[in-house]
Each structure stands twice: as structure tokens, then as C-alpha cells.
N, CA and C atoms as an extended XYZ file, in Angstrom:
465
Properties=species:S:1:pos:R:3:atomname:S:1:resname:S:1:resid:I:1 pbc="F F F"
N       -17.186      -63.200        3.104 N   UNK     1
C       -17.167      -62.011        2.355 CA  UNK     1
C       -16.692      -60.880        3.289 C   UNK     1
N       -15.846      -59.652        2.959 N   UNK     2
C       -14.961      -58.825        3.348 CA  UNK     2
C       -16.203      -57.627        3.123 C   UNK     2
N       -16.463      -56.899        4.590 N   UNK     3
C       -16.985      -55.733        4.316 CA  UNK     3
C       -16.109      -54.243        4.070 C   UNK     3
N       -15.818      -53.470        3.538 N   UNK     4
C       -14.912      -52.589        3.534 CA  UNK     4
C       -15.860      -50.969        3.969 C   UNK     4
N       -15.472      -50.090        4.902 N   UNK     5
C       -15.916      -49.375        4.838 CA  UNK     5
C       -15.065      -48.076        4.112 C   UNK     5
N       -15.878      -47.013        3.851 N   UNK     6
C       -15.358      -45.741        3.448 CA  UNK     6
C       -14.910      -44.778        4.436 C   UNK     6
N       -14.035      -44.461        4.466 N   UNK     7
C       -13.129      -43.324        5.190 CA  UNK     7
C       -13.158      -41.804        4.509 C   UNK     7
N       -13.487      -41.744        3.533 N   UNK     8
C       -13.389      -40.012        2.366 CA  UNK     8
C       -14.848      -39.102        3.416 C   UNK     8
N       -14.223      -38.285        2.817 N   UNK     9
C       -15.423      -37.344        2.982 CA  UNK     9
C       -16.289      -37.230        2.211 C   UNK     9
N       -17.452      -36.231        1.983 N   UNK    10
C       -18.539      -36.100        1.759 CA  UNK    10
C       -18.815      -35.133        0.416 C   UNK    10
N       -19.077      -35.007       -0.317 N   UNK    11
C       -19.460      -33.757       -1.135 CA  UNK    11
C       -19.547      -32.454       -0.477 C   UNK    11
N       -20.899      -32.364        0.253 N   UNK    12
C       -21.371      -31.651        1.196 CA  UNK    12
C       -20.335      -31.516        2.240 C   UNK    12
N       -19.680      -31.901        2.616 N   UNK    13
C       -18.325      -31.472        3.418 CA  UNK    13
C       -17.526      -30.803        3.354 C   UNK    13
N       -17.049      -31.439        1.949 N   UNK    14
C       -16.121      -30.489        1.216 CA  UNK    14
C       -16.821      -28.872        0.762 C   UNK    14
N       -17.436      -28.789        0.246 N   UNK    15
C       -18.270      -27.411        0.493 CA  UNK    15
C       -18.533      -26.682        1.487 C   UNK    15
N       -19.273      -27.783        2.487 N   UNK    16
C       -19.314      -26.337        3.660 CA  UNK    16
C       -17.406      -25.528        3.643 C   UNK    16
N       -16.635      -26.352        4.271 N   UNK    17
C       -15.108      -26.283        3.992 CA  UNK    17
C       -14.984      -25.276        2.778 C   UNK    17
N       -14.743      -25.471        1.888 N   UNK    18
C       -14.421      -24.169        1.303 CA  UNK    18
C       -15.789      -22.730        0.744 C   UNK    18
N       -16.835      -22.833        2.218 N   UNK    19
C       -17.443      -21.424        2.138 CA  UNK    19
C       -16.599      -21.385        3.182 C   UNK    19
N       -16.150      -22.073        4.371 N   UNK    20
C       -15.985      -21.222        5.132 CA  UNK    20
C       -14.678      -20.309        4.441 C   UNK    20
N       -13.591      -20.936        4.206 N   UNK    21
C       -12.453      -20.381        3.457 CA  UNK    21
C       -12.895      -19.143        2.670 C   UNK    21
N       -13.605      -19.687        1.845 N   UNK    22
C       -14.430      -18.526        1.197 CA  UNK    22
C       -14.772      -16.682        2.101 C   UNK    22
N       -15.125      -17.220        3.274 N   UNK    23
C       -15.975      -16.376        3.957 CA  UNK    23
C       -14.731      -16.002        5.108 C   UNK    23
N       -13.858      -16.054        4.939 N   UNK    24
C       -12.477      -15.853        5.490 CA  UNK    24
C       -11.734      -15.080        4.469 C   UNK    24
N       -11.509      -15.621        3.283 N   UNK    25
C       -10.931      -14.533        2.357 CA  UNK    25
C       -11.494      -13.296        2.154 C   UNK    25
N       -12.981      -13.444        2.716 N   UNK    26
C       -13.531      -12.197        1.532 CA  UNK    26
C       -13.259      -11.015        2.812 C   UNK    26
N       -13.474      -11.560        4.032 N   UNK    27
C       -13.189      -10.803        5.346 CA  UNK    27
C       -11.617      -10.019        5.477 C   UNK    27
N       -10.812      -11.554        4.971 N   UNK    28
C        -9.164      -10.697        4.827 CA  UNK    28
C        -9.182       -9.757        3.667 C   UNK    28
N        -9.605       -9.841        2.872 N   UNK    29
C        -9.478       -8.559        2.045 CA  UNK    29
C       -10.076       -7.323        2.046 C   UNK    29
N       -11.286       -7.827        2.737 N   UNK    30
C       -11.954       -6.080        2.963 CA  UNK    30
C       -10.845       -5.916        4.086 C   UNK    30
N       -10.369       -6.284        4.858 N   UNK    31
C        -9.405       -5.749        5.977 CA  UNK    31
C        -8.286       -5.422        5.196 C   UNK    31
N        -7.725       -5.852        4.496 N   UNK    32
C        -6.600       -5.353        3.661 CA  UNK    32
C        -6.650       -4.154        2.752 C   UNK    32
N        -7.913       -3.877        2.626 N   UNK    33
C        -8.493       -3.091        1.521 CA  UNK    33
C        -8.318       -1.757        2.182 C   UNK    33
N        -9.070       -1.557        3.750 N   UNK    34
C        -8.968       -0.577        4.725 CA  UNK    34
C        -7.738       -0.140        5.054 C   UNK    34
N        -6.714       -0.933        5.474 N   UNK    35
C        -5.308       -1.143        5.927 CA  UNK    35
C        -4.612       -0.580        5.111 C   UNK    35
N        -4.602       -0.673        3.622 N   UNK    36
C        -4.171        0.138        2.446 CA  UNK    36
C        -4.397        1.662        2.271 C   UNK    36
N        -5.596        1.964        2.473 N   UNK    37
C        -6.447        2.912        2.809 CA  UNK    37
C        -6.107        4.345        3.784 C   UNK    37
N        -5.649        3.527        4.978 N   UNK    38
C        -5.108        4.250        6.709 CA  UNK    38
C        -3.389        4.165        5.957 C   UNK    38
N        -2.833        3.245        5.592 N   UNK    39
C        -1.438        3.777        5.142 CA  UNK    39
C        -1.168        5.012        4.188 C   UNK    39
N        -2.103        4.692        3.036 N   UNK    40
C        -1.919        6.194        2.420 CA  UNK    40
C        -2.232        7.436        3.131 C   UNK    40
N        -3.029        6.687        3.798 N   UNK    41
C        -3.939        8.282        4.705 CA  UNK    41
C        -2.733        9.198        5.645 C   UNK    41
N        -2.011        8.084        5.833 N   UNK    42
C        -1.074        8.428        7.220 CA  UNK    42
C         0.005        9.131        6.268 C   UNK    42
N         0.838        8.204        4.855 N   UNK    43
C         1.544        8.883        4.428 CA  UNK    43
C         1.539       10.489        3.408 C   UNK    43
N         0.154       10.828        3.000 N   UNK    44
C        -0.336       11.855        3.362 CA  UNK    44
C        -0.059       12.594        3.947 C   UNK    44
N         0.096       12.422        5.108 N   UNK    45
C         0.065       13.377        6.538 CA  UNK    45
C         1.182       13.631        7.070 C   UNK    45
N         1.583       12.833        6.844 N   UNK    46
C         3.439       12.789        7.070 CA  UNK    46
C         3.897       13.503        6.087 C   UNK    46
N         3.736       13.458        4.831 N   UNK    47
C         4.514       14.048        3.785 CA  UNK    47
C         3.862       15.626        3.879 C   UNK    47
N         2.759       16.044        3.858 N   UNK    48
C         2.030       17.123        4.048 CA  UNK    48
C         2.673       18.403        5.080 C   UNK    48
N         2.494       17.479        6.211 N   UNK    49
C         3.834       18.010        7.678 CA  UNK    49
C         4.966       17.902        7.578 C   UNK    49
N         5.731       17.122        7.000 N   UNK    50
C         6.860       17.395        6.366 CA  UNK    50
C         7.637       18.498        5.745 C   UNK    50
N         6.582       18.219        4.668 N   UNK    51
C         6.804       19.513        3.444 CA  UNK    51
C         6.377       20.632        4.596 C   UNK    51
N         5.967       20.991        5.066 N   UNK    52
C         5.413       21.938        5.777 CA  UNK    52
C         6.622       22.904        6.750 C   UNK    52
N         7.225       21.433        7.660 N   UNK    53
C         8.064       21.949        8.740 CA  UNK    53
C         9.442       22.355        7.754 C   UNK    53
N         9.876       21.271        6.860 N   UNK    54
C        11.254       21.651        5.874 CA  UNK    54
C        10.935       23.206        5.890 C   UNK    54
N         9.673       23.284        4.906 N   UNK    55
C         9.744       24.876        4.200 CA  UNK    55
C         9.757       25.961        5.212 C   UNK    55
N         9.495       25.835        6.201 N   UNK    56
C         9.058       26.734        7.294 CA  UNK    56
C        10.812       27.161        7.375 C   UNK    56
N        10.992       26.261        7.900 N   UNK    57
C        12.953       26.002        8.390 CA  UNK    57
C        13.651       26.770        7.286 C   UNK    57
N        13.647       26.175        6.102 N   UNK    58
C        14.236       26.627        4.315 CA  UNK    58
C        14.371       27.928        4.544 C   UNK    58
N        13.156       28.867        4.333 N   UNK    59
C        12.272       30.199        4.583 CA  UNK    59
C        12.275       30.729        5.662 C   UNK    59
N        12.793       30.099        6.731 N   UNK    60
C        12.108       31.095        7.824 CA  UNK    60
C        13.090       32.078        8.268 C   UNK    60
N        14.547       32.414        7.670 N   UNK    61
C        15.491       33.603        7.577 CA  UNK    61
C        14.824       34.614        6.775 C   UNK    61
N        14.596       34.182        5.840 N   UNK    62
C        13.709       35.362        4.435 CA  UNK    62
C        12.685       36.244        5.103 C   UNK    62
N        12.141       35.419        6.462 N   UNK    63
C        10.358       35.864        7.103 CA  UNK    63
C         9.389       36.287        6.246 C   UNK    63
N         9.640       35.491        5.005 N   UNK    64
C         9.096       35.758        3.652 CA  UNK    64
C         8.904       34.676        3.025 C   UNK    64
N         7.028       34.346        2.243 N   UNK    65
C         6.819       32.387        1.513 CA  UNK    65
C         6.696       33.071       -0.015 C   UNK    65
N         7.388       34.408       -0.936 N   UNK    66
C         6.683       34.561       -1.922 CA  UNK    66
C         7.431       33.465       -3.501 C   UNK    66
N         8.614       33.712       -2.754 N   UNK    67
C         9.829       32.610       -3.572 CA  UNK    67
C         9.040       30.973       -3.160 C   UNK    67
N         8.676       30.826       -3.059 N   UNK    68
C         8.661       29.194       -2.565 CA  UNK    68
C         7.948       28.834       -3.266 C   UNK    68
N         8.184       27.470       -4.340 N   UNK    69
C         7.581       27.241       -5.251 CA  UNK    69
C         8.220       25.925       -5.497 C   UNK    69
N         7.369       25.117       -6.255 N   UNK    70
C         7.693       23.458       -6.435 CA  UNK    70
C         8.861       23.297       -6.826 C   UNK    70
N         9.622       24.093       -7.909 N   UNK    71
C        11.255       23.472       -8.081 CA  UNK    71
C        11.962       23.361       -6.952 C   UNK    71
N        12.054       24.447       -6.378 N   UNK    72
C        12.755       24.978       -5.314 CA  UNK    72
C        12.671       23.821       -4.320 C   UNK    72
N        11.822       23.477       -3.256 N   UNK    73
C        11.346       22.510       -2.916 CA  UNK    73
C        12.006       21.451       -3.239 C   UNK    73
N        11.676       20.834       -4.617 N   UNK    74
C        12.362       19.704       -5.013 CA  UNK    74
C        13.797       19.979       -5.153 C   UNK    74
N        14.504       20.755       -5.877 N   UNK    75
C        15.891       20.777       -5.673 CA  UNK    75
C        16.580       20.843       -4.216 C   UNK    75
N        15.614       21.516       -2.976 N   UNK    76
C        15.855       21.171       -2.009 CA  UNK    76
C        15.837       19.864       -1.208 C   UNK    76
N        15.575       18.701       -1.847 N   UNK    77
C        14.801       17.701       -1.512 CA  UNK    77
C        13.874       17.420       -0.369 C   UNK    77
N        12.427       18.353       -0.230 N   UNK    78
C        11.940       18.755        0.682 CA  UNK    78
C        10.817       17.474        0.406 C   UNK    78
N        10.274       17.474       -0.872 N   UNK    79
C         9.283       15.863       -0.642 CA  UNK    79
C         9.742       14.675       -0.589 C   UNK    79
N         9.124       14.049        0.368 N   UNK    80
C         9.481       12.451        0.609 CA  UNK    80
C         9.398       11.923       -0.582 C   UNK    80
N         8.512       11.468       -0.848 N   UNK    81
C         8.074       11.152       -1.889 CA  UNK    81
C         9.559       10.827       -3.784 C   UNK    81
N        10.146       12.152       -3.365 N   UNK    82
C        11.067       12.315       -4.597 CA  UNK    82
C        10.605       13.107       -5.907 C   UNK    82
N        11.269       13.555       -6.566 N   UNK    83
C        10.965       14.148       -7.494 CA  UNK    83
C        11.409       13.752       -9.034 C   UNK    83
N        10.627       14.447      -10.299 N   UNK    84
C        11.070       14.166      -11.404 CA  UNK    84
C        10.900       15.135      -12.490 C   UNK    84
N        12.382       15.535      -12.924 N   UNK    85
C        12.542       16.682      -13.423 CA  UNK    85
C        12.143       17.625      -12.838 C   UNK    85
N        11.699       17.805      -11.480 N   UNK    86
C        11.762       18.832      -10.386 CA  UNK    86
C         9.985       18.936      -10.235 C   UNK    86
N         9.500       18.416      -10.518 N   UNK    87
C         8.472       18.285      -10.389 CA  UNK    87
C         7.940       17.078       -9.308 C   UNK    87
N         7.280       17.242       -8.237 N   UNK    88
C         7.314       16.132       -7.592 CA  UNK    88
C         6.476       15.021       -7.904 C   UNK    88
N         6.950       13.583       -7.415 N   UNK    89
C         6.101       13.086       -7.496 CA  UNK    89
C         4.351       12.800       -7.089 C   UNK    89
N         3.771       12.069       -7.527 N   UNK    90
C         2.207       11.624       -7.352 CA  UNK    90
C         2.200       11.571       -5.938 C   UNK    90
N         1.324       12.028       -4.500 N   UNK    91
C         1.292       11.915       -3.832 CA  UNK    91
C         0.327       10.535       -3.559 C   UNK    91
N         0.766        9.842       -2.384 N   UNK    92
C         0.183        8.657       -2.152 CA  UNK    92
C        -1.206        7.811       -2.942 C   UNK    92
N        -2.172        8.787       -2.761 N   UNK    93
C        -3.403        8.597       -3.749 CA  UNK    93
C        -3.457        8.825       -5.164 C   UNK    93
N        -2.110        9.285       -5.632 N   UNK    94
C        -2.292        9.389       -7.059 CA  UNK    94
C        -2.061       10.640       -7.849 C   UNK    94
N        -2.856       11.295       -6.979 N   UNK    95
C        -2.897       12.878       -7.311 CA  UNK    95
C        -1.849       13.510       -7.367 C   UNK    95
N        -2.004       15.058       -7.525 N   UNK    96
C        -0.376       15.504       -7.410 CA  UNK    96
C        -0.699       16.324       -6.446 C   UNK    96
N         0.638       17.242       -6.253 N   UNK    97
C         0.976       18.542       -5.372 CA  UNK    97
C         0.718       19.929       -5.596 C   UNK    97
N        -0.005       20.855       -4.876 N   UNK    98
C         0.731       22.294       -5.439 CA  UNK    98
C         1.342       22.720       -4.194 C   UNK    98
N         1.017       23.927       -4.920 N   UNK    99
C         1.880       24.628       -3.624 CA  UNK    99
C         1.607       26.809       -3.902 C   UNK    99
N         1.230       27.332       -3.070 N   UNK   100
C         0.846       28.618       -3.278 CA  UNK   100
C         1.730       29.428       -2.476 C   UNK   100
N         1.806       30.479       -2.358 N   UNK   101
C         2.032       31.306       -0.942 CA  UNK   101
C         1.911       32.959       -1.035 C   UNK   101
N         2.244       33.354       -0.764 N   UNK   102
C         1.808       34.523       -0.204 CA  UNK   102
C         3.370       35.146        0.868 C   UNK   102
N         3.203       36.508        1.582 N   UNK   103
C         4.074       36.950        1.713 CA  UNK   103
C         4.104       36.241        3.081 C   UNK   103
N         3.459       36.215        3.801 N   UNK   104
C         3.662       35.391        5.499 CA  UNK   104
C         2.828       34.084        5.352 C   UNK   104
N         2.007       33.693        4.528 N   UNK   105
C         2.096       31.909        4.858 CA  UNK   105
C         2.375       31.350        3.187 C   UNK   105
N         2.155       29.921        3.332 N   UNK   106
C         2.495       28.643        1.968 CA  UNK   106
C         1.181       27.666        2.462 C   UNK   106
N         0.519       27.405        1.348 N   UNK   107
C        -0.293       25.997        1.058 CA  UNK   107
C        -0.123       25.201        0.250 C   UNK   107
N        -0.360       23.961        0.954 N   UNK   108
C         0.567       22.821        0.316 CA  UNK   108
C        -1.214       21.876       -0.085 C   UNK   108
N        -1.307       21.434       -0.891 N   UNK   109
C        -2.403       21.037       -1.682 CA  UNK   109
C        -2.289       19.686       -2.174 C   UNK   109
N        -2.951       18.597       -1.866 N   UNK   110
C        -2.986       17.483       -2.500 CA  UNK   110
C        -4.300       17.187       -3.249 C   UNK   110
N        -4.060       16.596       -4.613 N   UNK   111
C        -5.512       16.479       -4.894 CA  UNK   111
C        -5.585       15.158       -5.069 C   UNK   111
N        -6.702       14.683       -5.804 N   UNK   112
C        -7.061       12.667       -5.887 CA  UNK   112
C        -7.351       11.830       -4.950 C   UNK   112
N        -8.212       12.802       -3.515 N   UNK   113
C        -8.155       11.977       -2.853 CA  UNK   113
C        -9.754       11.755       -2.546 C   UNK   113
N        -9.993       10.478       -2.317 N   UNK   114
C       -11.493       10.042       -2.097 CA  UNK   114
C       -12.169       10.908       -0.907 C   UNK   114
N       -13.469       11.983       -0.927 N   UNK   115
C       -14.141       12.607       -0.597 CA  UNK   115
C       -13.972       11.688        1.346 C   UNK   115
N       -14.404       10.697        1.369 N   UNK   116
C       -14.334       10.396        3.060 CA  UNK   116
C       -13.267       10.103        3.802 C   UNK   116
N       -12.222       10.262        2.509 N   UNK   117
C       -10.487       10.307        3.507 CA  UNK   117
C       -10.361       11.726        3.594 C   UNK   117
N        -9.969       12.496        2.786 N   UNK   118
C       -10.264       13.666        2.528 CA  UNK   118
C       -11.114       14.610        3.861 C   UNK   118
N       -12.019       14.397        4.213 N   UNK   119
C       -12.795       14.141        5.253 CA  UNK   119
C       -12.280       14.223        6.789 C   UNK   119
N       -11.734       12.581        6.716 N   UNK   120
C       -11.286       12.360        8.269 CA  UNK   120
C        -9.739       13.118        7.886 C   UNK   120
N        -8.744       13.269        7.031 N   UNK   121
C        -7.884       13.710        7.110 CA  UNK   121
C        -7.470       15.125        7.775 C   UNK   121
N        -8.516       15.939        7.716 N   UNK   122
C        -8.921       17.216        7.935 CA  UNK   122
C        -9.131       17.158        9.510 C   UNK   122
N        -9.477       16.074        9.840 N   UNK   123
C        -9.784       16.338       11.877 CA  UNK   123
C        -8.563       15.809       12.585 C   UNK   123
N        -7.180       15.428       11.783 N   UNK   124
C        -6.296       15.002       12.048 CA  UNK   124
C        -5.248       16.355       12.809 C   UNK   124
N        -4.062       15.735       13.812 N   UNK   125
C        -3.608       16.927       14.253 CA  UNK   125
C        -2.521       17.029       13.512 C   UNK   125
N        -2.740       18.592       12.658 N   UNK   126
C        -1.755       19.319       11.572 CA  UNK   126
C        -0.693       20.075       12.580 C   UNK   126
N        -0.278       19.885       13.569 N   UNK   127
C         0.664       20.652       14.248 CA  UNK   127
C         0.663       21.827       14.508 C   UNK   127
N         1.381       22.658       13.012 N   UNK   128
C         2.152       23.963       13.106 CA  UNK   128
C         1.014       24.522       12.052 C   UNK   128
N         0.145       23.785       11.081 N   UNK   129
C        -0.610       24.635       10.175 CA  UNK   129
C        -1.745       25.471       10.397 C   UNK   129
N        -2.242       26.648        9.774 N   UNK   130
C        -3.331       27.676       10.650 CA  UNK   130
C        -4.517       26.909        9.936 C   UNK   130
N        -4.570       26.384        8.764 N   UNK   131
C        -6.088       25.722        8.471 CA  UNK   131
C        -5.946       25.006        7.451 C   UNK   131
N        -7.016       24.073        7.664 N   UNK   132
C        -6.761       22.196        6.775 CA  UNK   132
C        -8.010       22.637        6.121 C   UNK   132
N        -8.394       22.294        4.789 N   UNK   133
C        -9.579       22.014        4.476 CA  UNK   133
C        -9.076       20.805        3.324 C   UNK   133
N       -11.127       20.858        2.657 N   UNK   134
C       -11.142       20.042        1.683 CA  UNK   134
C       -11.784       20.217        0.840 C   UNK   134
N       -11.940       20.293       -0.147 N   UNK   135
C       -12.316       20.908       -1.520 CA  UNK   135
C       -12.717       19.920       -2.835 C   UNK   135
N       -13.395       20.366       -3.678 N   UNK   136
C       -13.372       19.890       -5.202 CA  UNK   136
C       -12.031       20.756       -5.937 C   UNK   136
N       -11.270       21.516       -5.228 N   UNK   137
C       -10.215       22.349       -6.085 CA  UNK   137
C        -9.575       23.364       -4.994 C   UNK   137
N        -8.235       23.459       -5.582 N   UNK   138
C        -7.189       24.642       -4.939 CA  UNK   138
C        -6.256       25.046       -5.753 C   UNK   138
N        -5.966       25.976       -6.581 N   UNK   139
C        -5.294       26.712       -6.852 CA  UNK   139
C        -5.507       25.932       -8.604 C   UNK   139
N        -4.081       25.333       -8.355 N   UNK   140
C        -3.827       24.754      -10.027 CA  UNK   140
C        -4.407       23.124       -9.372 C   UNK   140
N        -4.343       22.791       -8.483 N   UNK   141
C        -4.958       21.583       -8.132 CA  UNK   141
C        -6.282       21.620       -8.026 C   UNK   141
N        -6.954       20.339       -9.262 N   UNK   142
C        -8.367       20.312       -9.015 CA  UNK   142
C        -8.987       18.600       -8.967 C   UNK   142
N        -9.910       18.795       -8.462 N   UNK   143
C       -10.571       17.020       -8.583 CA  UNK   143
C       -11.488       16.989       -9.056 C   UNK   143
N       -12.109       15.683       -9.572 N   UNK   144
C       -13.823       15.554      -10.116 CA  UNK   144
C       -14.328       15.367       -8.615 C   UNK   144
N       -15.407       15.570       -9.095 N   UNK   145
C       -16.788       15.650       -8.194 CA  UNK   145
C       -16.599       14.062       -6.507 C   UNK   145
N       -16.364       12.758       -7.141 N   UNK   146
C       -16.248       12.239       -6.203 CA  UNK   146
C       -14.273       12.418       -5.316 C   UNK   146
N       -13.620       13.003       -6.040 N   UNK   147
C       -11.881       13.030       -5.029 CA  UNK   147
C       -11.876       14.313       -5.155 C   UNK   147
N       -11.381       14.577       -4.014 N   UNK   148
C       -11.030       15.643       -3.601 CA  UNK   148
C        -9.778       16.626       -3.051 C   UNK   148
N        -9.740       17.554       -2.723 N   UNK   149
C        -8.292       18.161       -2.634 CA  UNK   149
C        -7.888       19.045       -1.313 C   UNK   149
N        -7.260       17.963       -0.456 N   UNK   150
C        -7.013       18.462        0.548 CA  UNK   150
C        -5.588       19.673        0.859 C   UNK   150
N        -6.310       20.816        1.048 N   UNK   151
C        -5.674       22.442        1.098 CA  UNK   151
C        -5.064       22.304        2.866 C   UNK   151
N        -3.427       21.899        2.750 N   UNK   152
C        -3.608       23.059        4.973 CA  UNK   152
C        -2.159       24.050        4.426 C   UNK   152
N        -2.571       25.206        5.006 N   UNK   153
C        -1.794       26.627        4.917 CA  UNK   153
C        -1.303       26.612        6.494 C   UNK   153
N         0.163       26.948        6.033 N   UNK   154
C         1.140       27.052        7.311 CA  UNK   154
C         1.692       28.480        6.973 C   UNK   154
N         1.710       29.105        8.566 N   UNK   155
C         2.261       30.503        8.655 CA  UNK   155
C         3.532       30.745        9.494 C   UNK   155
């Protein structure tokens, strides 16, 4: 008589095996989740300073921000981002743009953005701008209670 043994694996084998997988995916996605997170954050900041240094440059013969206003801007093609019907687009988080000014500075305003980006965005280095904040609201830009609306005014 022929003994044959088994070579397969186990039930219990196969399980531990896919927690670990398990417990690997759930790790890559909270990391992906963050990573998503720091990209908007960054393009934010870029587009923010952007818009910032263009308009400065645009304006800075006039030595005057009272003309400066979102068409203008966009027909200049001053947001990354792009525009539609001169209106710009959704900034990274969703939200939109304003834009204010006054006779010697301009604030450039994003709103929709989650209260603890919002946050660290503000301790970030704004270059050329005199002050960053963060808000439930700025001007015609407003947020609910948990996103918020990050205000920096350049002079």
C-alpha cells in the first residue's frame, strides 16, 4: 500500500497570509491618504505665491492694488490652476478664490480647506506676504465651521 502525503497549505495559513496583506494595505493607504493631503497643501502654496508675485509684477508700475480683481487676473493668466469664463478655477481643496485690495496691498483668499491644514499652512514661509491667517471667512469667501479660509495679504 502507497502512502501519499499532503503538500497544500493550511486554512489557518492562508489567513494569517492575507491579515498580513490586509494589515499592509490598510497602512498603504493611510500613507496615501496623507501624501494626497501634503500635495494639495503644497499646491496651495505655490499657487497662493504665485498669484501673489504675478500681481505684485502686473501692478507694481500703477504703485496701486485698487483695479485688481479676479477677471483681470484671469485674463492675465495669473492662476495656475486656469480659469473659466474668467472666473478661476476651484483651488486644490475644492474651494474657491477671492481676492480684495486696497490702495497699497491685495489678499488672496482660499476657502474649503480642512481647519488642521489650514493651520500648518499658515507657519509655512509666505516670502513676500505681510500676513497669513486662517479663518471661518474672508471677504466674499466663507467656510462652515469644520474648513476653513486661508487669508495672506501682500504689499
Amino acid at each position: 500500500m502507497t502512502h501519499h502525503t499532503q503538500n497544500g497549505r493550511s486554512m489557518i495559513e492562508m489567513l494569517a497570509v492575507l491579515m498580513i496583506i490586509g494589515f499592509i494595505a490598510i497602512g498603504a493607504l493611510a500613507g496615501f491618504g496623507q501624501a494626497r493631503l501634503k500635495l494639495r497643501s503644497s499646491q496651495l502654496h505655490d499657487s497662493i505665491s504665485y498669484i501673489g508675485d504675478e500681481t505684485a509684477k502686473l501692478y507694481a508700475w500703477r504703485r496701486s492694488y485698487p483695479a485688481v480683481n479676479l477677471q483681470q487676473l484671469c485674463e492675465n493668466d495669473i492662476f495656475p490652476e486656469g480659469c473659466t469664463d474668467h472666473v478661476p478655477n476651484a483651488n486644490p481643496f475644492g474651494g474657491e478664490y477671492c481676492l480684495s485690495s486696497t490702495s497699497d496691498s491685495f489678499t488672496v483668499s482660499a476657502s474649503g480647506i480642512p481647519a488642521d491644514e489650514c493651520t500648518l499652512l499658515t507657519t509655512r514661509d509666505w516670502s513676500y506676504a505681510s500676513s497669513v491667517s486662517c479663518s471661518t471667512g474672508s471677504g466674499n469667501c466663507t467656510s462652515s465651521d469644520d474648513l476653513k479660509t486661508l487669508t495672506v495679504t501682500f504689499q
